[in-house]
MIGU-696574 format. One record per residue: chain; z negated, x negated, y negated of N, C-alpha, C, O in turn. Coordinates in nm, 2 decimals, always signed. Layout:
N
NODE_c_n_up_n_east_n_north_ca_up_ca_east_ca_north_c_up_c_east_c_north_o_up_o_east_o_north
NODE_A_Z_X_Y_Z_X_Y_Z_X_Y_Z_X_Y
...
***
This chain:
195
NODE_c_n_up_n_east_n_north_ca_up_ca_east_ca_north_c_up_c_east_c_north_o_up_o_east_o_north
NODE_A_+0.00_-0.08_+0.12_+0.00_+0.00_+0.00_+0.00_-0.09_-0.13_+0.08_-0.07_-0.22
NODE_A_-0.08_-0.17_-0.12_-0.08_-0.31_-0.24_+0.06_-0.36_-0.24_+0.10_-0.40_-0.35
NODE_A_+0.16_-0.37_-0.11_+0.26_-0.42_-0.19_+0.36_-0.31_-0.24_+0.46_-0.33_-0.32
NODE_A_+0.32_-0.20_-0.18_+0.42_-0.06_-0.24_+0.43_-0.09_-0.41_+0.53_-0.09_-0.48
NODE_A_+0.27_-0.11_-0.46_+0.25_-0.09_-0.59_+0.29_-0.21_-0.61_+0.39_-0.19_-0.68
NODE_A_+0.26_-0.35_-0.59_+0.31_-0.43_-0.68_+0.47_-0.43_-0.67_+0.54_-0.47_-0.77
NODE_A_+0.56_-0.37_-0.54_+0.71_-0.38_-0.59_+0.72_-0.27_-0.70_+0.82_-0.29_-0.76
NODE_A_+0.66_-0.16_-0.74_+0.67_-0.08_-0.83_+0.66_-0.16_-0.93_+0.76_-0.18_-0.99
NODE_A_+0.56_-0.21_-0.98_+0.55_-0.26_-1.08_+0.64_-0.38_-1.15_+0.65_-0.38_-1.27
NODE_A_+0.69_-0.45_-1.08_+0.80_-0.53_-1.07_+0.93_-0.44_-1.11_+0.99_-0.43_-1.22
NODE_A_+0.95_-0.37_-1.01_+1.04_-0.30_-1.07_+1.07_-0.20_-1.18_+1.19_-0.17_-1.21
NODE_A_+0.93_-0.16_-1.24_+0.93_-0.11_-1.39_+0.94_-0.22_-1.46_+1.02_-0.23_-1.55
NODE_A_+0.87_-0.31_-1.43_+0.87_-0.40_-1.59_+1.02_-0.45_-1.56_+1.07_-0.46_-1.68
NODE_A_+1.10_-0.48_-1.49_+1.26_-0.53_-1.49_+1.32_-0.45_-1.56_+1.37_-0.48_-1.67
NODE_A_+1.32_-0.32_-1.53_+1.38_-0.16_-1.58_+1.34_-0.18_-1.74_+1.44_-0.16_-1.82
NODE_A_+1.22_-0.22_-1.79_+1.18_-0.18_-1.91_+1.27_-0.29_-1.95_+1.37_-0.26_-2.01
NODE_A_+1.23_-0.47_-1.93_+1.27_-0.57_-1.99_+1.47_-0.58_-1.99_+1.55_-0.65_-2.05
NODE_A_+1.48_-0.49_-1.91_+1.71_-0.49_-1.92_+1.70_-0.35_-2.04_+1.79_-0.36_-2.13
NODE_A_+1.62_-0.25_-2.05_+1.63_-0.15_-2.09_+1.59_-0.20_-2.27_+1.62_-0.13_-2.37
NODE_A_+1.53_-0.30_-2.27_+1.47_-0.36_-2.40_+1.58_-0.48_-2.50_+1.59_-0.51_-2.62
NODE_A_+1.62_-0.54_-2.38_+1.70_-0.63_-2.42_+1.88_-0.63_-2.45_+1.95_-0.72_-2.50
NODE_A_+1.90_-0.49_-2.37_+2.00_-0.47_-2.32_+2.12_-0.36_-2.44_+2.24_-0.36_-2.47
NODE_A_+1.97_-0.26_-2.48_+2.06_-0.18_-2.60_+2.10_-0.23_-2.74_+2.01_-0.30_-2.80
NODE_A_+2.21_-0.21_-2.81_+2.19_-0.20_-2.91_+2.26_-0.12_-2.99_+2.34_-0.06_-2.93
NODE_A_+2.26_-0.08_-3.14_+2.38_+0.04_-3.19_+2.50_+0.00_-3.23_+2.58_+0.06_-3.29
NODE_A_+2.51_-0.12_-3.19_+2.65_-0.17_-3.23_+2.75_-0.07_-3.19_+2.73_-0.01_-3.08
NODE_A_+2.85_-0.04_-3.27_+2.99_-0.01_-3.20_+3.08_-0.10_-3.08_+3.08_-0.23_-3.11
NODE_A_+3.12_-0.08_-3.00_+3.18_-0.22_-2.92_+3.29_-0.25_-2.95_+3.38_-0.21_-2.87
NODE_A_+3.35_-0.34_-3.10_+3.47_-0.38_-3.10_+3.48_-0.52_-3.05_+3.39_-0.60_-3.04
NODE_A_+3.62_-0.52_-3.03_+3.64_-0.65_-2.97_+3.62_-0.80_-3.09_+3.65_-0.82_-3.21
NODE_A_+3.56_-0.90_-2.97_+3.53_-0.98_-3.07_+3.69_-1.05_-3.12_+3.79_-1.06_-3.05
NODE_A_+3.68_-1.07_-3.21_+3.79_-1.20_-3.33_+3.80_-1.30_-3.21_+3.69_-1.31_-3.15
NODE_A_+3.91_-1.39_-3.14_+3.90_-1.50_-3.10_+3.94_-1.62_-3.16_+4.02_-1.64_-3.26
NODE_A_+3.84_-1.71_-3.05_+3.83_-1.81_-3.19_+3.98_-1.90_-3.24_+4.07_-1.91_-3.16
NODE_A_+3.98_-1.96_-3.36_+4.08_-1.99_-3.41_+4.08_-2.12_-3.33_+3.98_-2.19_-3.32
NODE_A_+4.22_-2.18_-3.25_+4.24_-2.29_-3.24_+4.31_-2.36_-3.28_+4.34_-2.45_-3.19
NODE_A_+4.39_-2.37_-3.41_+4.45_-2.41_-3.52_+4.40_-2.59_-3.51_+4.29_-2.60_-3.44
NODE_A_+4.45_-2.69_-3.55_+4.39_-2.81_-3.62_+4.30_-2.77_-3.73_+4.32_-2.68_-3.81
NODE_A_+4.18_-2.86_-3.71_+4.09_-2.82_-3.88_+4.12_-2.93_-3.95_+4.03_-3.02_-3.97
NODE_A_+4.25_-2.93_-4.00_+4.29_-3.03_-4.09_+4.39_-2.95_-4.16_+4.47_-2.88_-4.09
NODE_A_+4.38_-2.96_-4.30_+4.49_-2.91_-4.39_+4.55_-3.03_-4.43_+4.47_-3.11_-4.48
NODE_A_+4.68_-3.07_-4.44_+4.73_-3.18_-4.49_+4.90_-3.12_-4.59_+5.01_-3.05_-4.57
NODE_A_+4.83_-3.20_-4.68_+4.96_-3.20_-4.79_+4.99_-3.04_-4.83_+5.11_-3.00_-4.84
NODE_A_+4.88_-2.93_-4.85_+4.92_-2.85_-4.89_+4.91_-2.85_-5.07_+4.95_-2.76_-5.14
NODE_A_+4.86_-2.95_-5.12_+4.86_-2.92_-5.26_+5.02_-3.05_-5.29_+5.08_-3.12_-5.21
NODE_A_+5.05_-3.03_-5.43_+5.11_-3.14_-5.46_+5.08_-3.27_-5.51_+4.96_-3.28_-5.54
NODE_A_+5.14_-3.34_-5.53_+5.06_-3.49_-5.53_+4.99_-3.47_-5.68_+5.03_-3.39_-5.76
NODE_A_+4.89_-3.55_-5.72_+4.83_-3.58_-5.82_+4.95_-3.60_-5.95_+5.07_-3.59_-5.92
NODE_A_+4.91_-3.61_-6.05_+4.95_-3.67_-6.16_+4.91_-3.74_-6.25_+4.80_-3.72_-6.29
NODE_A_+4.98_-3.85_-6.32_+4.94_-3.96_-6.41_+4.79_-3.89_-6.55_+4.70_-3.94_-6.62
NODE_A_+4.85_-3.77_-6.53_+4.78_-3.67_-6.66_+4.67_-3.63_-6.61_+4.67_-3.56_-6.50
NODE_A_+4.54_-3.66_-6.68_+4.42_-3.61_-6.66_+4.47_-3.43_-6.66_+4.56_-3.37_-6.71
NODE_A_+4.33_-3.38_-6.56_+4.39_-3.25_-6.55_+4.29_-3.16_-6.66_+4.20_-3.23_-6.72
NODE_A_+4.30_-3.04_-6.70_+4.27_-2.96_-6.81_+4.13_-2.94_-6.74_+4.14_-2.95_-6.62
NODE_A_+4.00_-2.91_-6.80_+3.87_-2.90_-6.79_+3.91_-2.78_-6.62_+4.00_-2.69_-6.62
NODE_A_+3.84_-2.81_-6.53_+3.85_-2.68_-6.42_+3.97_-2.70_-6.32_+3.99_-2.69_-6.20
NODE_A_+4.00_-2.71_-6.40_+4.18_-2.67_-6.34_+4.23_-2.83_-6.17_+4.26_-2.95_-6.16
NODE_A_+4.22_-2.72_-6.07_+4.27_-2.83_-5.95_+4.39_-2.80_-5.88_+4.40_-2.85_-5.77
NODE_A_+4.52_-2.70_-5.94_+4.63_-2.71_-5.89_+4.69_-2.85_-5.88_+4.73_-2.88_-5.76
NODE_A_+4.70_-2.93_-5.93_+4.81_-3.03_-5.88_+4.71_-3.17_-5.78_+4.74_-3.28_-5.72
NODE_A_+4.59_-3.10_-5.81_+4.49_-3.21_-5.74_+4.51_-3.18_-5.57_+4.49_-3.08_-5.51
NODE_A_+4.55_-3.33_-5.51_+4.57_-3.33_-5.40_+4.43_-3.35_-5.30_+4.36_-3.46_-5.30
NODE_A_+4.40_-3.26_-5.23_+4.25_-3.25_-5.13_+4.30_-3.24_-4.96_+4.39_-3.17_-4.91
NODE_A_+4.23_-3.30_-4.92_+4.25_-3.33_-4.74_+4.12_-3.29_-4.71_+4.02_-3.33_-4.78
NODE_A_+4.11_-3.20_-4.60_+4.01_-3.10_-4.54_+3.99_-3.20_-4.38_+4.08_-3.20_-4.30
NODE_A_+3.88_-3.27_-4.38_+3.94_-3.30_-4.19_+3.81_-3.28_-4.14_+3.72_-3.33_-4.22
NODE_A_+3.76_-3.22_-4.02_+3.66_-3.25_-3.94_+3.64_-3.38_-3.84_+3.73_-3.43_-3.77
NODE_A_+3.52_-3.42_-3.85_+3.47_-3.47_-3.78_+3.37_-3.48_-3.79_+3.32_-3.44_-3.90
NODE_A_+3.27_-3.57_-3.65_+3.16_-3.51_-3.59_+3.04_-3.49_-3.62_+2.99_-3.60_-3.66
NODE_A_+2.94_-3.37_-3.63_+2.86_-3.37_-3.70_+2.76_-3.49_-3.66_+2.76_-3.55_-3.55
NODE_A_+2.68_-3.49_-3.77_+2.55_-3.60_-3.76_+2.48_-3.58_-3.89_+2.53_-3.60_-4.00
NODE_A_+2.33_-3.54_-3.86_+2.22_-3.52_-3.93_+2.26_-3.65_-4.08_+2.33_-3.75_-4.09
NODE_A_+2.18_-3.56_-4.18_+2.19_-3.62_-4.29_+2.33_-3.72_-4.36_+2.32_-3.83_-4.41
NODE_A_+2.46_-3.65_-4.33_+2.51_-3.68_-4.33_+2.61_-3.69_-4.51_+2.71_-3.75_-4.53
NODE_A_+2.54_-3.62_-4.58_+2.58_-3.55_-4.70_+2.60_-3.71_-4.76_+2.52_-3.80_-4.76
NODE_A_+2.75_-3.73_-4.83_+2.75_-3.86_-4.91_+2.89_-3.89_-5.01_+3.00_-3.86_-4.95
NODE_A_+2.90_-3.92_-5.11_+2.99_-3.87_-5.20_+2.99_-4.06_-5.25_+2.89_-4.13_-5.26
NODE_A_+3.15_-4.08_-5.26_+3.20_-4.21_-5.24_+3.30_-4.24_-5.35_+3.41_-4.17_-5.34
NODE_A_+3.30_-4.29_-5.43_+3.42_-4.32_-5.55_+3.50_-4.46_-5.48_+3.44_-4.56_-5.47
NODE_A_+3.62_-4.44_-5.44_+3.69_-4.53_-5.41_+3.79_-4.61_-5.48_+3.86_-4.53_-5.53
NODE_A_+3.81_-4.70_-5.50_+3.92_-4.76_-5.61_+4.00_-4.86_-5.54_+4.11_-4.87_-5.60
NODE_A_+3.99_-4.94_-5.41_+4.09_-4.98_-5.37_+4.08_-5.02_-5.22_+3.98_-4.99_-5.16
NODE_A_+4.18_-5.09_-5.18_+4.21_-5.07_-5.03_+4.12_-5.13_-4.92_+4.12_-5.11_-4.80
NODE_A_+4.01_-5.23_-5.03_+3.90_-5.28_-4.95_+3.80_-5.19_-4.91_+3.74_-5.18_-4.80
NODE_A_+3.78_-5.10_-5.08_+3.65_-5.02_-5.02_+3.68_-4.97_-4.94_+3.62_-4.98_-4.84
NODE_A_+3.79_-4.90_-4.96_+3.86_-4.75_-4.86_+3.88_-4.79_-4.69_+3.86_-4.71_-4.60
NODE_A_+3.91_-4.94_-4.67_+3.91_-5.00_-4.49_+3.76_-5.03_-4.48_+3.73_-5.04_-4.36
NODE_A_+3.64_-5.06_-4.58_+3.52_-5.07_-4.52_+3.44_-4.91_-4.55_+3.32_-4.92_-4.58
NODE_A_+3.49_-4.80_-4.55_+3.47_-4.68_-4.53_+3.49_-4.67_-4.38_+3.40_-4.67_-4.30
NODE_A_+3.61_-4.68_-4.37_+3.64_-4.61_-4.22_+3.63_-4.71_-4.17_+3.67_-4.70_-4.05
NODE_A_+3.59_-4.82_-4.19_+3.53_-4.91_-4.05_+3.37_-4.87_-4.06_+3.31_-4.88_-3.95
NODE_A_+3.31_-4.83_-4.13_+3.18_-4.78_-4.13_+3.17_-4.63_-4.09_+3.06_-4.59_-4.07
NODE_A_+3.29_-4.53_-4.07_+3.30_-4.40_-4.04_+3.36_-4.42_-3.84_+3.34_-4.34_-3.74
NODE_A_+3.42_-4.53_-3.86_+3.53_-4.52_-3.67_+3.40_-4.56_-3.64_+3.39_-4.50_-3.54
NODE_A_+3.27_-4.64_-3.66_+3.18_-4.73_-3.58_+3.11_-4.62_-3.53_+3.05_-4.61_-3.42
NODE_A_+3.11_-4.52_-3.65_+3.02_-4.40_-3.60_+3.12_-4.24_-3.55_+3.08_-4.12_-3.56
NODE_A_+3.20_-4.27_-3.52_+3.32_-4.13_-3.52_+3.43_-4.15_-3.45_+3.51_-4.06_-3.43
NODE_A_+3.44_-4.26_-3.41_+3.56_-4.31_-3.35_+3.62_-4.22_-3.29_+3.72_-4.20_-3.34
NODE_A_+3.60_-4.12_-3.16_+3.67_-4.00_-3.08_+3.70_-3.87_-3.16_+3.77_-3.78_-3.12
NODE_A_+3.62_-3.88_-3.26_+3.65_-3.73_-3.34_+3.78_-3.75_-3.46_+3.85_-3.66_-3.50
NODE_A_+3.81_-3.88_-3.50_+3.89_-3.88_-3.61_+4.08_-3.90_-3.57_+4.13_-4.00_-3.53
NODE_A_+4.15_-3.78_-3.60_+4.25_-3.72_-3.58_+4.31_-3.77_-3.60_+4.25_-3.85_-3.68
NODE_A_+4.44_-3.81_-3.60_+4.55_-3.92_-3.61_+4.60_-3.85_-3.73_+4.70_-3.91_-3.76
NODE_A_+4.58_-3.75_-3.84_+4.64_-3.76_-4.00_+4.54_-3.87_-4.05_+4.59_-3.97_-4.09
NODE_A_+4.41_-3.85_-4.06_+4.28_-3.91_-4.11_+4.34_-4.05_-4.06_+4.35_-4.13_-4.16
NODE_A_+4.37_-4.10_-3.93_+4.37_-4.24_-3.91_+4.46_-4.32_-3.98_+4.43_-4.44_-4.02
NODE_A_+4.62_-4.24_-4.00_+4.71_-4.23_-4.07_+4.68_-4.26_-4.21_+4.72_-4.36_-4.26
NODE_A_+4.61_-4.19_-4.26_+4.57_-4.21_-4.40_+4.51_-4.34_-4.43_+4.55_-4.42_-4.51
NODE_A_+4.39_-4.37_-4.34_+4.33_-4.50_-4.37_+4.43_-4.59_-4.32_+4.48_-4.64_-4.42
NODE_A_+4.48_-4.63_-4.21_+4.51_-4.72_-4.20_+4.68_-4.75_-4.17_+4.71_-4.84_-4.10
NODE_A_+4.77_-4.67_-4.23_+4.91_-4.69_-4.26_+4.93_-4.72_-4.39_+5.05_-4.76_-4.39
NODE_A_+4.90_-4.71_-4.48_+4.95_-4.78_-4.65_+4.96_-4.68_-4.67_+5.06_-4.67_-4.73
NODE_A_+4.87_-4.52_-4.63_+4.88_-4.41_-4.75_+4.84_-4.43_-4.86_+4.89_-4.39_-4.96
NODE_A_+4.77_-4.49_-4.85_+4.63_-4.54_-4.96_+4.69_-4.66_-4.99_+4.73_-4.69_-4.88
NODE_A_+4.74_-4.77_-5.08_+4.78_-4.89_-5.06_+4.79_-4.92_-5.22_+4.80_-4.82_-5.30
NODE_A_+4.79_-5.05_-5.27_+4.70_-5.10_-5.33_+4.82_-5.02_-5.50_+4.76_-4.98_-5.60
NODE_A_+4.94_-5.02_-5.49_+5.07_-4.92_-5.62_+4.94_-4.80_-5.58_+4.84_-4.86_-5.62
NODE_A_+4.90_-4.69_-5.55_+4.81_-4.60_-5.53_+4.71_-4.62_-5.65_+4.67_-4.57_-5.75
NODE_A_+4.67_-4.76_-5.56_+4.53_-4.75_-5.65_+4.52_-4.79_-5.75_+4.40_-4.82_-5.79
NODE_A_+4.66_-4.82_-5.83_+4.67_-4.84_-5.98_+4.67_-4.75_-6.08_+4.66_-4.76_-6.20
NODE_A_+4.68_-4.64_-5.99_+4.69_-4.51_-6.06_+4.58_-4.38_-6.03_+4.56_-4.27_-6.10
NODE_A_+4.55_-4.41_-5.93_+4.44_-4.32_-5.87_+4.34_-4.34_-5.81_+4.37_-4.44_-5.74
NODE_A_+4.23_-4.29_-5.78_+4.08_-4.34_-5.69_+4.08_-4.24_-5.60_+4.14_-4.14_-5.61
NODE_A_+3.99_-4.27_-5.51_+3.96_-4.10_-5.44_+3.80_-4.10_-5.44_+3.72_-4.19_-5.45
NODE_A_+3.78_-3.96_-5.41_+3.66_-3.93_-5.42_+3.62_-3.84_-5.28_+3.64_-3.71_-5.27
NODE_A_+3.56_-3.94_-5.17_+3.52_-3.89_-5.03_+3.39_-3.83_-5.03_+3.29_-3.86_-5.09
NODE_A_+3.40_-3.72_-4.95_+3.32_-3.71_-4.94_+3.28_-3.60_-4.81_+3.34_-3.50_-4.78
NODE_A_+3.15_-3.66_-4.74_+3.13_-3.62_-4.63_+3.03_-3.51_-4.61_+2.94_-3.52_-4.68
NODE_A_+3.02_-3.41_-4.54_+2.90_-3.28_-4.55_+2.87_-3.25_-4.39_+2.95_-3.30_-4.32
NODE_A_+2.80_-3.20_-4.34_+2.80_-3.07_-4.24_+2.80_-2.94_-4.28_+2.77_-2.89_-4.39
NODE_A_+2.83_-2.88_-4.16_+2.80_-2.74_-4.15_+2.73_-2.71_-4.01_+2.76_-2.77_-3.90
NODE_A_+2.65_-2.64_-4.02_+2.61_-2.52_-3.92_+2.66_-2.44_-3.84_+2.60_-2.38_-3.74
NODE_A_+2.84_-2.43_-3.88_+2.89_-2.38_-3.80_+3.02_-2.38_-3.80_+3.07_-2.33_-3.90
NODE_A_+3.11_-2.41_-3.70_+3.20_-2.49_-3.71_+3.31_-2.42_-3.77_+3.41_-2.50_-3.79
NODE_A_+3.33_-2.29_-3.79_+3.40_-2.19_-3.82_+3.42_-2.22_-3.99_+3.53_-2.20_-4.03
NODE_A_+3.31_-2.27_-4.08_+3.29_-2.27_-4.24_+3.38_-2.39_-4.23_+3.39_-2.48_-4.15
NODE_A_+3.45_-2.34_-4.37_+3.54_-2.41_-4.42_+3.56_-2.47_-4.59_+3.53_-2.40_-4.69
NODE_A_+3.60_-2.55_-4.59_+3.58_-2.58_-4.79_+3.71_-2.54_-4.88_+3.82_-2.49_-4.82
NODE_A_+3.70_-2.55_-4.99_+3.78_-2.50_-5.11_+3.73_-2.58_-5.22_+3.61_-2.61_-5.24
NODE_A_+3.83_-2.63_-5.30_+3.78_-2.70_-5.43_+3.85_-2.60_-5.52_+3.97_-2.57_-5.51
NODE_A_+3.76_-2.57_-5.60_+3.73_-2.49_-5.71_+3.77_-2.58_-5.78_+3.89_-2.61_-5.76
NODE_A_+3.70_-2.65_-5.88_+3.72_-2.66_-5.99_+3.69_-2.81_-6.03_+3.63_-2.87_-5.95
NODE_A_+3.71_-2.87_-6.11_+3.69_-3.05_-6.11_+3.63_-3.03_-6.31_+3.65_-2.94_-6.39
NODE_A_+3.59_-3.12_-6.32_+3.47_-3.11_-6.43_+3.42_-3.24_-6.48_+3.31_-3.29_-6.44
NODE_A_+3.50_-3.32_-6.59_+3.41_-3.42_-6.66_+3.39_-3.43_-6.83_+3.46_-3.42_-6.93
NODE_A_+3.21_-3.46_-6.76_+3.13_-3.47_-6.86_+3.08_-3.59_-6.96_+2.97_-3.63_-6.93
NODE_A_+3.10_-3.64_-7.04_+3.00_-3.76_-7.05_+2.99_-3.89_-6.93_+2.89_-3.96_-6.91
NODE_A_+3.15_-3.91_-6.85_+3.10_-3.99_-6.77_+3.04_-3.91_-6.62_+3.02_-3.97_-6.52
NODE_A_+3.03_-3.81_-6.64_+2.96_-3.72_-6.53_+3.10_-3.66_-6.44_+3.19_-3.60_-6.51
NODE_A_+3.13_-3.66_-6.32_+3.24_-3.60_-6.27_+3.16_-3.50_-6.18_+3.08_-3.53_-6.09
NODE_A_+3.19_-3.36_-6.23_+3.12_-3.24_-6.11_+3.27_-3.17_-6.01_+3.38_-3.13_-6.06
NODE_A_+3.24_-3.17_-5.93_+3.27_-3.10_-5.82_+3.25_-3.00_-5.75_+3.16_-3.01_-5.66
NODE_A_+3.31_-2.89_-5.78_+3.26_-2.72_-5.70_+3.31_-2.70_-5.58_+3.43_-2.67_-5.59
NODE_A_+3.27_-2.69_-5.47_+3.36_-2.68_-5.37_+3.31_-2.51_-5.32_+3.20_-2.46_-5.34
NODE_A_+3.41_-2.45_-5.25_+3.37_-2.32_-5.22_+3.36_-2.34_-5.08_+3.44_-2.39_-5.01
NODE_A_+3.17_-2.27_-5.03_+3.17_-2.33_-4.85_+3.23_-2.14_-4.83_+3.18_-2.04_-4.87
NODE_A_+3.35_-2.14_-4.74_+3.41_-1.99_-4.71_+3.36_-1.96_-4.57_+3.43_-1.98_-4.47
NODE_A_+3.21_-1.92_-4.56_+3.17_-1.88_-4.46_+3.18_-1.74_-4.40_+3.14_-1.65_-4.46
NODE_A_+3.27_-1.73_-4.23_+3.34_-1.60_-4.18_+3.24_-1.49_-4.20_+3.14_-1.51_-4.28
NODE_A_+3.25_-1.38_-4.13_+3.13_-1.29_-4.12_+3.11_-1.35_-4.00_+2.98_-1.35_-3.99
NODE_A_+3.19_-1.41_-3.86_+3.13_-1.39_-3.74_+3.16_-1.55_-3.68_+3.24_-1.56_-3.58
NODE_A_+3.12_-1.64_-3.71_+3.10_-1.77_-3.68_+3.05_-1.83_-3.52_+2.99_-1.78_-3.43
NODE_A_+3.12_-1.96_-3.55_+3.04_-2.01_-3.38_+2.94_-2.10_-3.38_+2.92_-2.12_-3.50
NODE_A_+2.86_-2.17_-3.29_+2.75_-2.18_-3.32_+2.77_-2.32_-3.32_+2.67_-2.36_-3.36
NODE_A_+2.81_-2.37_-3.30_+2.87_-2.51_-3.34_+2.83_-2.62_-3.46_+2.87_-2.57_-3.56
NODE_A_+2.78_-2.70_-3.47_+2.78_-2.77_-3.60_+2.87_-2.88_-3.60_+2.90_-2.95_-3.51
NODE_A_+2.94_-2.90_-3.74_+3.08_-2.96_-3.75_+3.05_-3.05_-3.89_+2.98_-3.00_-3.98
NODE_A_+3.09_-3.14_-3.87_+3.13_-3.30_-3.98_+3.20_-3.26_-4.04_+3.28_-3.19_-3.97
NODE_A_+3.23_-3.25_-4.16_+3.34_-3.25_-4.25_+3.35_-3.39_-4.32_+3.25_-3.46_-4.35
NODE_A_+3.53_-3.44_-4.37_+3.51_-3.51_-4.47_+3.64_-3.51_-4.54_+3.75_-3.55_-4.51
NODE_A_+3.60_-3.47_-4.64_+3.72_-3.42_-4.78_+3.74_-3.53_-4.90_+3.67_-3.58_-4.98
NODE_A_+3.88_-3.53_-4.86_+3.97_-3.66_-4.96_+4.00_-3.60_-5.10_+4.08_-3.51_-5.10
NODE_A_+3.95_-3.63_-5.20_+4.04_-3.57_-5.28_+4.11_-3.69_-5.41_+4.04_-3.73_-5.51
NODE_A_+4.21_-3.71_-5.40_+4.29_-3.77_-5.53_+4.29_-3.76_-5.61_+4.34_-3.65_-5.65
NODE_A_+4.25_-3.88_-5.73_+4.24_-3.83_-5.85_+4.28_-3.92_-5.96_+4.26_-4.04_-5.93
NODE_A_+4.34_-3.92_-6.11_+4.39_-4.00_-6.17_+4.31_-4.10_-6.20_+4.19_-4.07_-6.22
NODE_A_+4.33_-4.20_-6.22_+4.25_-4.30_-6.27_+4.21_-4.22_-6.47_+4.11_-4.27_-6.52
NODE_A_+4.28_-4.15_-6.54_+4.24_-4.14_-6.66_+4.07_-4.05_-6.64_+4.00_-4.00_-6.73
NODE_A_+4.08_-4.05_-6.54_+3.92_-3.99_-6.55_+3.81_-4.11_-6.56_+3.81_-4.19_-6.46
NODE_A_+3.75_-4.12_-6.62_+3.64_-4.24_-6.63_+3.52_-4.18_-6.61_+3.48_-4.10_-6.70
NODE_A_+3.48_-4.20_-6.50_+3.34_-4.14_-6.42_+3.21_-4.27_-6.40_+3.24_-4.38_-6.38
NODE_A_+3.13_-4.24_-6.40_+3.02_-4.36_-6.35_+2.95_-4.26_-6.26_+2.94_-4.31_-6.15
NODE_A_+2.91_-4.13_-6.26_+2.83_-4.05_-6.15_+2.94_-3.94_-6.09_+3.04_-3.91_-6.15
NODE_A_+2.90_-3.90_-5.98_+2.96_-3.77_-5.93_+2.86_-3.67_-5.83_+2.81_-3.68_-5.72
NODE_A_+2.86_-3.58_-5.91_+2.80_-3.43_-5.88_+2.89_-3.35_-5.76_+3.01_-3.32_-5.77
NODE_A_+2.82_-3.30_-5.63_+2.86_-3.22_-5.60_+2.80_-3.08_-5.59_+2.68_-3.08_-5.56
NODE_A_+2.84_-2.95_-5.60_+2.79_-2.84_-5.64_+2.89_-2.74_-5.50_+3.01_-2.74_-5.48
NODE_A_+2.81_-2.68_-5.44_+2.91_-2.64_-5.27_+2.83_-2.49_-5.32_+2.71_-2.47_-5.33
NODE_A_+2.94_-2.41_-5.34_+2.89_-2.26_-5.39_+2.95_-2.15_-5.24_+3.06_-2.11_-5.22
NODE_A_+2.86_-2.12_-5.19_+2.85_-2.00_-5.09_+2.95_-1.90_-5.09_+2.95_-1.83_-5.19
NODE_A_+3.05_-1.88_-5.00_+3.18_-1.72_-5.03_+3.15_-1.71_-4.89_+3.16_-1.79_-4.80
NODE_A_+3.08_-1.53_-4.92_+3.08_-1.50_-4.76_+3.27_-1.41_-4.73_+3.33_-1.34_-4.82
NODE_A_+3.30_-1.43_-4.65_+3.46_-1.41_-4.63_+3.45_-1.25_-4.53_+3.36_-1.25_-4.44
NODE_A_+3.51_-1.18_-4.54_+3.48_-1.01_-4.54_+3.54_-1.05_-4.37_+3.63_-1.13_-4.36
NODE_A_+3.49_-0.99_-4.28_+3.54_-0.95_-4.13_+3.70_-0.92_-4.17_+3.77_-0.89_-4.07
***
C-alpha cells in the first residue's frame, strides 16, 4: 500500500511539474529561422573623400561590419595612421582570433588595402565590442568633431527574437585625414528592430 501511495505521488507531482512548465499563452507562430548570410558587410558605402564630412553626416564614410570571436572585456577603440600600426593590430588580434577572422578582414590587413598612398590621406578608426547576442548588429549614425574630440554613434539594431550566442565585433571605419582628433568617444545607442 506504501508503494501504491508513493507511485501516486510521484505521479502527481510529474503531472503538476509538465502541467507548470509546460503551458504558456503564447500564440504558436512559427519561429524566424536563423539568418545564415556572412556577418560581414563589405564595400556597401562609397569610398571616403579628401573633404572633411559636414558635422553628422556618414554617407560617403566607408564602414566594414565583421565578426569575430567574442572575448570578455573586449570594448577598445584604435586610431590608426599607418601600415605599421594597422599589421601590429592584427598581429595582436590573429594571436588572439586566428580561426574566426574571414578572408575580407584578412584581405584587408594584409593585401595592400590599407597601404602606405591610403594613409596619406586617411586613418581608420577600429574598433572592437561584444554583443550578447549574436543576432545584434551595428549602424554608424553619425561622426562628430569637437575641439579635437571625435564622437561616434553607432546604432546597436537589436532583433525582437535573438540567439543566444555571444559575438566579437570589429568595425573599420575610414576616415579623412582633415579631421584632427587626439581623443575618440564611442556612444552605441539601443534600436530595438520590430518582429
Amino acid at each position: 500500500m506504501k508503494k501504491f501511495f508513493l507511485i501516486m505521488a510521484l505521479v502527481l507531482t510529474l503531472v503538476f511539474i509538465l502541467s507548470a512548465c509546460g503551458g504558456n499563452d503564447m500564440p504558436s507562430t512559427p519561429q524566424p529561422t536563423p539568418d545564415l548570410t556572412p556577418d560581414i558587410d563589405t564595400d556597401t558605402t562609397p569610398p571616403p573623400t579628401a573633404e572633411p564630412q559636414p558635422p553628422g553626416d556618414v554617407s560617403s564614410i566607408k564602414v566594414v561590419y565583421s565578426r569575430i570571436s567574442w572575448r570578455e572585456n573586449m570594448f577598445e577603440t584604435v586610431k590608426i595612421q599607418s601600415v605599421d600600426e594597422l599589421q601590429d593590430f592584427y598581429e595582436n588580434l590573429k594571436a588572439i582570433d586566428i580561426n574566426s577572422l574571414d578572408d575580407d578582414l584578412v584581405w584587408r590587413f594584409t593585401d595592400g588595402h590599407y597601404d602606405d598612398e591610403f594613409f596619406t590621406s586617411h586613418f581608420l578608426v577600429l574598433i572592437t565590442t561584444s554583443e550578447n547576442s549574436g543576432s545584434n548588429r551595428h549602424e554608424l549614425t553619425s561622426i562628430e568633431e569637437n575641439n579635437g574630440v571625435l564622437t561616434i554613434h553607432i546604432d546597436r539594431l537589436l532583433p525582437y527574437i535573438g540567439t543566444m550566442d555571444m559575438a566579437g565585433w570589429l568595425i573599420i571605419i575610414e576616415l579623412s585625414n582633415d579631421y584632427s582628433i587626439n581623443e575618440t568617444n564611442v556612444i552605441f545607442n539601443d534600436v530595438q528592430l520590430e518582429d
